[in-house]
C-alpha positions in Angstrom: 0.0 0.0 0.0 2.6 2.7 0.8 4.2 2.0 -2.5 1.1 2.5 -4.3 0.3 5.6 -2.3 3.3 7.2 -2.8 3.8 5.9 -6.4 2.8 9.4 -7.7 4.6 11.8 -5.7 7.5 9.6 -6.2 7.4 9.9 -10.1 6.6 13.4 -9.9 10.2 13.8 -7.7 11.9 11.3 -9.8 11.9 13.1 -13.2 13.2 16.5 -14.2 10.9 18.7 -15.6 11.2 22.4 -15.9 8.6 24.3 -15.0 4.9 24.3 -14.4 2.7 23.4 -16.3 -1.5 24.8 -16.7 -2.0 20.8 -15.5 -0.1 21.3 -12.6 -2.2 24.1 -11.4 -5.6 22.2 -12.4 -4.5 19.5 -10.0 -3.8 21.5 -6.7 -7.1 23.4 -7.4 -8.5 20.0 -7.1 -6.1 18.8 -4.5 -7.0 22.4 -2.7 -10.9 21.9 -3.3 -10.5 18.4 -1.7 -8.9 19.5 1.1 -11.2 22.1 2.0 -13.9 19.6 1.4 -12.3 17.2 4.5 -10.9 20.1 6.3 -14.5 21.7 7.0 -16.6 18.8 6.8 -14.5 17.0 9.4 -14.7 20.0 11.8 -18.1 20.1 11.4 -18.2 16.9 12.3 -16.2 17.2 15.2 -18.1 20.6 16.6 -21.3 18.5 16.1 -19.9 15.0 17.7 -19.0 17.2 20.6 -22.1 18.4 21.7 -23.5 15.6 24.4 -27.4 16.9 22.7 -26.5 15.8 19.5 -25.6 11.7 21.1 -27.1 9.3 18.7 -28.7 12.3 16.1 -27.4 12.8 12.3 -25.2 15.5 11.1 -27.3 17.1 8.6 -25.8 20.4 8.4 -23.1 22.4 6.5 -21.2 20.1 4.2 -23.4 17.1 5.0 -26.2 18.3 4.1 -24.7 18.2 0.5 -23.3 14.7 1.0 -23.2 11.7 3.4 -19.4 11.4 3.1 -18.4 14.7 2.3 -15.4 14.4 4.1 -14.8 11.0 1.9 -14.8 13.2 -1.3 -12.4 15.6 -0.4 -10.3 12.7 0.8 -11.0 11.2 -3.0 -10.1 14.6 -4.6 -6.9 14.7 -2.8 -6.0 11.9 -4.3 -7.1 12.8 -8.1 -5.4 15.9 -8.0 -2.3 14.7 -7.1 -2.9 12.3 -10.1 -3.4 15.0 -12.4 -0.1 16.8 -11.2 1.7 13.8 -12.0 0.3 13.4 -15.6 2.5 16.4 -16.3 5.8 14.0 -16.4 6.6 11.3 -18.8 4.6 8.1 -17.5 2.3 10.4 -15.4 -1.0 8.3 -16.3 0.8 5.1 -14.9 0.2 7.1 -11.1 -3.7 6.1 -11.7 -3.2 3.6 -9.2 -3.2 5.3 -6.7 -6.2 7.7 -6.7 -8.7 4.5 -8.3 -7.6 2.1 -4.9 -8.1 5.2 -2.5 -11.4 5.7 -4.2 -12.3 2.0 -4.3 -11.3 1.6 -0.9 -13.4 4.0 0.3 -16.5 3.9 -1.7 -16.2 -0.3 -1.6 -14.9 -1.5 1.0 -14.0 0.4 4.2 -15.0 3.9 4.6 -18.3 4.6 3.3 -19.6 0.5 3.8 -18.5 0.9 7.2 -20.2 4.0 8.3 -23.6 2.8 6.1 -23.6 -0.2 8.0 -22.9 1.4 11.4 -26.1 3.6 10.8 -28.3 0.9 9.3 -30.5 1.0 12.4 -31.1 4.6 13.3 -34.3 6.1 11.8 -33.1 9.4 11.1 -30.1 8.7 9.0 -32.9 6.5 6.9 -33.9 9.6 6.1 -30.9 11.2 5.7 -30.2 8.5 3.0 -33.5 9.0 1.1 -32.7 13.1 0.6 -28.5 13.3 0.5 -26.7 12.0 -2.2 -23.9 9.2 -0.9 -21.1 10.8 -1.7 -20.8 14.0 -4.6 -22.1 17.0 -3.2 -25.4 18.2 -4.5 -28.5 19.5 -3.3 -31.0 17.6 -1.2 -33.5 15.7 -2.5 -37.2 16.4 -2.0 
């Protein structure tokens, strides 16, 4: 896993090329945008999970009201722009590995599953699943 991680910032380090390039900045707008995206949503969280009134309700404010995992899709875009920065060196599009088993981890298998599961039983997230899309922002559902 960690070479697959890092396999794009390694590539991007390991060849000499001059300059930036307009792809460069297009990926850490997206890498920027991503980390906003978990920065905010993640202290939302945190604000909300702190107050003992809120024990066992759903975060349906601020970023989540946009998405169920928004702090999952910043974490995602992270990833894909860092993938776009490393298409601007010779092999770039081989670094694809890493953003498409971040994003299949966490849309398959460990961080979204997990947290669906874990809410299964609780009415109000129920709810919350029939009005907020899983995991691209958008606007509620009516």
């Amino acid at each position: 896993m960690i070479f697959i991680m890092s396999f794009p910032a390694a590539l991007v380090n390991i060849t000499n090329v001059p300059g930036l390039m307009v792809i460069d900045f297009c990926g850490l707008v997206i890498w920027i945008i991503g980390f906003l995206c978990e920065a905010i949503s993640d202290q939302q969280l945190f604000a909300f999970m702190s107050n003992s009134s809120n024990k066992g309700k759903v975060m349906r404010t601020g970023l989540w009201s946009y998405s169920r995992h928004p702090n999952y899709f910043g974490e995602i875009l992270m990833w894909w722009g860092i993938y776009i920065i490393a298409l601007s060196v010779p092999g770039g599009w081989t670094a694809i590995i890493a953003p498409a088993t971040i994003t299949f981890l966490l849309v398959f298998i460990t961080g979204i599953p997990w947290v669906e599961k874990a809410m299964g039983n609780n009415p109000e997230y129920q709810e919350y699943k029939k009005r907020t899309n899983m995991l691209i922002p958008w606007f509620p559902k009516k």
